[in-house]
Phi, psi and omega in degrees: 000324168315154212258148167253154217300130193299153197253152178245013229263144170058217216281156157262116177275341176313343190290341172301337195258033198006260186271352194276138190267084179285332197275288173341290230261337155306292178308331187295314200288347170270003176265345162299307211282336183260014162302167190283344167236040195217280197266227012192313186281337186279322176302287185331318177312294178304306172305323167301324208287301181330316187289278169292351164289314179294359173073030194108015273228331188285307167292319187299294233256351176350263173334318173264002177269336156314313149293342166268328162305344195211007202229284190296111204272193240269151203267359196271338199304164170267358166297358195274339159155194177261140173257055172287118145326148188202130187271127185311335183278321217233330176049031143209177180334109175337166168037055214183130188240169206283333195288289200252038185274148167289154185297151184225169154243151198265131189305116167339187193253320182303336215229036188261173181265165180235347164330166148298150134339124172322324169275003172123342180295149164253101186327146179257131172284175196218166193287317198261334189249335189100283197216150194299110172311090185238078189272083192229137132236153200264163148132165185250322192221149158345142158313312207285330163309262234303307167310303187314334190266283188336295169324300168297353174249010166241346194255081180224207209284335164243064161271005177234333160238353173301326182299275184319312158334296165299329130253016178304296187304344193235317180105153197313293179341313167318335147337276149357276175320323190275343187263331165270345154330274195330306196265334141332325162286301178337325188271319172344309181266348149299299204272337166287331100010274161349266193311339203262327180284341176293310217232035177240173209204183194265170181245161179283022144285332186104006195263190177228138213208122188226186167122165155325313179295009175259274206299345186298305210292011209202352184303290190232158184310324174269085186323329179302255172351293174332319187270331179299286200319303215275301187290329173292338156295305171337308192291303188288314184307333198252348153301346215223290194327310179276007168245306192275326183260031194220251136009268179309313181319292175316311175269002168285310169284354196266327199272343190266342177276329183277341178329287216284297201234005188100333179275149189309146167286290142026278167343281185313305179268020186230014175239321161289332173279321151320303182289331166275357152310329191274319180288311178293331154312330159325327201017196200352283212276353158306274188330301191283000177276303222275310203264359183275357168263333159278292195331306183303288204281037175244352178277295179289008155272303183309317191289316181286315167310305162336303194283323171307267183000297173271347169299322167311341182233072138320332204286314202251022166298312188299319194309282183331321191270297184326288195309319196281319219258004182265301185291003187298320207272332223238311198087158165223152173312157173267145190236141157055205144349349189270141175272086174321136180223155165232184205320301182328307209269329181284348169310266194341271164292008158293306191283356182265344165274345191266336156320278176348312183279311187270337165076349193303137174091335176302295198124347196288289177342287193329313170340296190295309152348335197247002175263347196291136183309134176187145162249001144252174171270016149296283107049258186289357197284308191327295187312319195287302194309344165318328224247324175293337194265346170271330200275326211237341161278333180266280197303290183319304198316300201305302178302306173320291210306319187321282211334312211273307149341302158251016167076056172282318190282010150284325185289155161308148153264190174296347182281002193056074191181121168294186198298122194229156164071211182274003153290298147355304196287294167304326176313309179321313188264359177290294181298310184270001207248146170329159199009220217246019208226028168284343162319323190300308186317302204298301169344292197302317209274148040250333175276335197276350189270331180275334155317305192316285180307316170328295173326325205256318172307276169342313176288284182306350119289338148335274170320319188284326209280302182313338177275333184260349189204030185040180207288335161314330204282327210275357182268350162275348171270342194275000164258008187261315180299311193279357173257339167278353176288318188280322181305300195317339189259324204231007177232155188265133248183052164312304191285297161305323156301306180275358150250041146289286178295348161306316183295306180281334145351265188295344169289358206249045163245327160298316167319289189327298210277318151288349190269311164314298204255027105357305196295327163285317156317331197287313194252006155274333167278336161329289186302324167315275169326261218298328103038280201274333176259145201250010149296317179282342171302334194270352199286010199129000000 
């Protein structure tokens, strides 16, 4: 989701704001909010609670939620039962009487749904039954779509310079942080995932639509309260969809294409908005076709390119694990070109790119999350926690290692400064990848990851713009969406970027704040389901 390093390329919208430091008094308000004491203590706080309510859940269920993400098949098959309603008092199918009823089977307790009610109510579990009896499954698109659609809007440009970024900026230890960011998120993103398959109900399409901007309203008792949170992520979410996943993305892919290959941005944005336009007319199940076939290889090119890199230095990977987790604690001196730190700032920029990178505690995932074919939330959550651990354990690592391994990050650029973002990152891959042509690796995976995040961005405003101004509304954001994909490609977008990273601030703060307060609903049906089902009970 990190943005790649800003640009001056076409018109400057800053200029509008003439002697007044419009930019100044942004940036101050985004270095508060991702500063060492506001978001960064509240994410981190919220994963540890989450963590420790759920018992642990991203280590006990790893292995079988892996398997249910890329293994186990899809809940839609009809060997899985009949999707006949069943009634809880009766235990069998509405309007059926003991003379002409069909034989039904009363559904496991593991496989029951936790949805809202065809009007809209949201079932309570009850002392006798557990959980409501409903053996239906809902959903538009596949466990594996629903990750892969995640996937593509956080497995975005910054696993490749936000990373580099945090060290340039933090020192190798930033490393470190970002990988407990990383695992500390998992249950966030277990729970977020959870609440968006509990509490989501259908659009007059038939589709299903979910996320905070649903379940915040429904988090606590003071219905009131509720309904602020869940519009104010609405609200922050569809700002930050046209800036971070959007805006920034755009000129990101436009400055690495003309870099790279030559093309005009002018080009670039009028080939991007048309294809993402032809996709997002599709909506979900367009999107999840597209990214469950790109998201793997744009992925197993970067990871494979990665990997040549490090069989080649292989010598110097243990040194390279020493180093980050010796500088987590320590800081490190300033050496060549490196901007020196000390423990505070390598805290600081491990845990706020590895936030960056991984989205656990934003809420954005869950969008996606809430379209998955599935009949409870347990389930897809185990699969959504999947996505922090391919984005932040797999992906970050690989780009660290490049970096760190061949001492990219010591060296100078031509500023006498060192190397920062995805030049640092291509500067890496230049030095370790066979002959002369490792910069390309960096080109290619940076175009294919910021389309990737367009796409996933889109949508998760798709879903917000419709909760807030109904579904008519939404043929009009994806066209305000495809033009602002062409400013973004041919303007320097100064401005947008740090309110962007504001925009994602504030949607992660209702989250936070519903998730928290949530956290007892979350592990008590949790224990229920795994209790009750008996693979994953036995899987840990």
């Amino acid at each position: 989701m990190e943005t790649l390093t800003k640009t001056n390329q076409g018109f400057d919208f800053c200029r509008i704001w003439g002697n007044f430091d419009f930019l100044g008094i942004i940036k101050g308000i985004d270095a508060v909010l991702w500063g060492p004491f506001v978001l960064i203590p509240l994410l981190l706080g919220c994963g540890l609670w989450l963590t420790v309510r759920l018992g642990g859940i991203q280590f006990r269920k790893l292995l079988p939620a892996l398997h249910l993400a890329f293994v186990r098949r899809d809940e839609a098959d009809p060997q899985d039962g009949a999707s006949t309603a069943v009634s809880p008092e009766s235990g069998q199918a509405p309007h059926e009487t003991d003379a002409t009823k069909t034989p039904t089977t009363r559904p496991a307790p593991h496989e029951l749904d936790y949805s809202p009610t065809a009007t809209g109510e949201i079932p309570a579990l009850t002392a006798t039954s557990g959980i409501p009896i409903v053996n239906t499954i809902e959903g538009d698109i596949s466990h594996y779509q629903a990750l892969t659609t995640a996937l593509a809007a956080t497995v975005g440009v910054g696993n490749i310079a936000g990373v580099a970024t945090a060290i340039h900026l933090g020192g190798p230890g930033a490393v470190f942080w970002m990988w407990v960011t990383g695992l500390v998120g998992m249950a966030s993103k277990y729970s977020e995932a959870f609440l968006a398959v509990r509490f989501r109900k259908k659009d007059a399409n038939g589709e299903m639509n979910g996320g905070p901007q649903h379940y915040l309203q429904y988090v606590t008792k003071n219905r009131r309260l509720g309904k602020v949170l869940a519009l104010a992520f609405a609200i922050f979410m569809i700002v930050a969809s046209l800036g971070t996943g959007n805006l920034t993305q755009a000129n990101s892919l436009a400055t690495q294409l003309n870099h790279s290959f030559g093309i005009h941005p002018v080009l670039t944005g009028l080939f991007l908005s048309v294809l993402a336009g032809v996709v997002l007319l599709g909506g979900v199940k367009s999107i999840g076709r597209v990214t469950a076939a790109f998201v793997p290889i744009m992925i197993i090119i970067y990871v494979g390119a990665s990997l040549i890199v490090l069989g080649l230095n292989a010598a110097a990977i243990p040194g390279a694990l020493a180093l980050i987790v010796r500088d987590a604690f320590s800081g490190t001196a300033a050496t060549g070109g490196f901007v020196g730190s000390a423990f505070i700032v390598t805290l600081q920029y491990g845990v706020a790119r590895g936030i960056f990178s991984n989205e656990s505690g934003m809420g954005s995932a869950a969008i996606a999350a809430a379209a998955a074919r599935t009949r409870q939330p347990v389930r897809q959550g185990l699969v959504s926690m999947t996505q922090t651990f391919i984005d932040t354990i797999i992906v970050v690592s690989m780009t660290a290692l490049v970096i760190v391994v061949t001492g990219a990050w010591k060296l100078s650029g031509p500023n006498g400064h060192g190397f920062d973002g995805a030049p640092l990152t291509a500067q890496a891959f230049t030095i370790g990848f066979p002959g002369t042509q490792g910069h390309w690796v960096v080109a290619i995976s940076l175009v294919f990851f910021a389309f990737s995040t367009v796409l996933g961005w889109a949508y998760y405003g798709e879903r917000c713009i419709e909760r807030l101004a109904g579904l008519k509304a939404v043929a009009v954001y994806r066209i305000v969406f495809a033009v602002v994909l062409f400013v973004g490609c041919i303007s320097s977008i100064e401005v947008a970027w740090v309110l962007a990273d504001i925009s994602n601030a504030l949607m992660a703060i209702p989250n936070l704040i519903g998730l928290v307060l949530a956290s007892g609903l979350i592990a008590r049906e949790t224990r229920d389901y795994l209790r009750r089902d008996p693979k994953l009970r036995a899987a840990g």
